[in-house]
N, C-alpha and C positions, 0 to 999 in steps of 0.2 A: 276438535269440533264436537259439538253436542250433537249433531245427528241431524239439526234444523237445518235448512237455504239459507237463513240468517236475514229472511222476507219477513216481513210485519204487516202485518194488514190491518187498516184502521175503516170502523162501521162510518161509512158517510149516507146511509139512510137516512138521517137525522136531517144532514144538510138536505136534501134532496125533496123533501117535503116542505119546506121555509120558501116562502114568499121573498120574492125578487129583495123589497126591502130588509126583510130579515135577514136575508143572506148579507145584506150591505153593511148590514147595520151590524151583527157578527163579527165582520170583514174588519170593520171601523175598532170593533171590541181588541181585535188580533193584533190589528198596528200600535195601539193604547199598551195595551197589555205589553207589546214587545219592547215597546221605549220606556216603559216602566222599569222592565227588565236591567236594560241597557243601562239603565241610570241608576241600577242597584236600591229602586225606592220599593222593590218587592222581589222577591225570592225564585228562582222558577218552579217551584215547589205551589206556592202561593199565585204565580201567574197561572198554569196549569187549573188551579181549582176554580181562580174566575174564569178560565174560558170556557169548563163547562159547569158550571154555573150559569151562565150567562147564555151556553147553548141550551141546557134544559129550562130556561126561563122562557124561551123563543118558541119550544116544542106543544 
């Protein structure tokens, strides 16, 4: 072990200030993005940068 819990903590400050819609419509970005994945027509590398992409566009 490196000495870490092997816990990750992720900022969702971000989320938490978005409007009901934005949140949806994010939400809507995540499921897009995941069957993108799924279906090998983008990278997860490439999904990753749209989703925040697509979160700092919201902010």
């Amino acid at each position: 072990m490196n000495g870490k819990s092997g816990k990750r903590t992720v900022p969702v400050s971000g989320l938490n200030s978005l409007s009901e819609n934005d949140k949806l419509d994010f939400l809507v970005c995540i499921d897009n993005t995941l069957e993108r994945i799924r279906y090998r027509e983008i990278s997860i590398n490439e999904g990753f940068i749209e989703l925040h992409q697509k979160l700092n566009s919201l902010n």
